[in-house]
C-alpha positions, 0 to 999 in steps of 0.5 A, a space after each residue: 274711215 277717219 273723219 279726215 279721211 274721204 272717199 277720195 282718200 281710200 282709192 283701193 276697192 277690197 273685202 267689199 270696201 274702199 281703203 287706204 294705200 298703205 303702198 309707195 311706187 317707187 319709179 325708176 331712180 327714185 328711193 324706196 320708202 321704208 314701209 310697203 314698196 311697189 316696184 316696177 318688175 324691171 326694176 325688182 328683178 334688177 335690184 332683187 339681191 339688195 331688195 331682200 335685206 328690207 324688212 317691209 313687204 314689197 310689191 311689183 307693178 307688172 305691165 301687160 308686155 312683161 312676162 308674169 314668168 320672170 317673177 315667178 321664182 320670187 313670188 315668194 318674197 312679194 306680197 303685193 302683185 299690181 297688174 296694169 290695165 292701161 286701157 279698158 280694152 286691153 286684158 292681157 292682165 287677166 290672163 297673168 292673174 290666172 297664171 299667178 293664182 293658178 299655174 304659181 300658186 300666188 296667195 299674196 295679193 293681186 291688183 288690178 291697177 290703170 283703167 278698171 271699170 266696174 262691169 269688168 270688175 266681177 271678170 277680173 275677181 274670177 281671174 284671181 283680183 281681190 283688189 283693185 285701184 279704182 280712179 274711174 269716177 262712175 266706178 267709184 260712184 258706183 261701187 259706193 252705192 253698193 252696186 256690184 254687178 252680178 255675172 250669174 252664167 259662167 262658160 268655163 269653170 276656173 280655180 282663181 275664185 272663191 266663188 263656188 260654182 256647181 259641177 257640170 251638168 247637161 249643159 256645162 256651158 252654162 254653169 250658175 253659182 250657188 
């Protein structure tokens, strides 16, 4: 972080910090900037052709109601897939994480963006997150603080996470990480 810089400034939560947002949403209508660009998934797959001649990375925003099965056969072309959370309550996104990571093989990075709450965060990096845009302010307090909730029992093993997890025992309903 540059003296100039804030916590305020760095609004991404990755690799155990908070960073910059080298990504530009480019909404409907407006231009597409030169370097990184995050488009919403109606719009990439409307512009695709003409997107693939740019010589910067883009991204897609994918909302909850659309289907991670359109963009699946361009993921190879994205590096960046930001998943919305509009509200607390609503985790269809988590969903489309492990579809990304495990159904596609995704390897880009997958976003959580919208309304992330730190106890939420550790069930999302199971998912498949390894990032998240975090505007909450008790979540960033927190986060800062170095308090990253721990989730220590799991129901279901999962191929999304880097986490490694013991095999299944005499009560596989029960795993513990290593």
């Amino acid at each position: 972080m540059t003296t100039e810089q804030t916590a305020a400034d760095l609004p991404i939560w990755r690799d155990g910090r908070f960073q910059a947002d080298e990504w530009a949403l480019a909404g409907e209508g407006e231009a597409v900037s030169e370097g990184p660009a995050l488009l919403p998934l109606a719009r990439f797959l409307a512009e695709r052709e003409a997107l693939a001649a740019r010589n910067a990375p883009l991204g897609v925003l994918v909302e909850p109601n659309e289907a991670i099965e359109e963009l699946a056969p361009h993921l190879d072309r994205v590096a960046l897939v930001a998943l919305n959370f509009p509200k607390y309550a609503d985790g269809r996104a988590m969903s489309s994480a492990r579809l990304l990571r495990e159904r596609y093989g995704y390897r880009g990075e997958v976003r959580a963006v919208g309304d992330v709450l730190i106890d939420q965060m550790p069930l999302m990096r199971r998912c498949g997150f390894d990032a998240f845009a975090v505007a909450n302010e008790p979540t960033r307090r927190q986060l800062a603080a170095g308090k990253w909730p721990d989730v220590p029992f799991y129901l279901q093993p999962t191929g999304a996470t880097t986490q490694h997890e013991i095999p299944a025992g005499t009560r596989p309903w029960a795993r513990r990480p290593d």
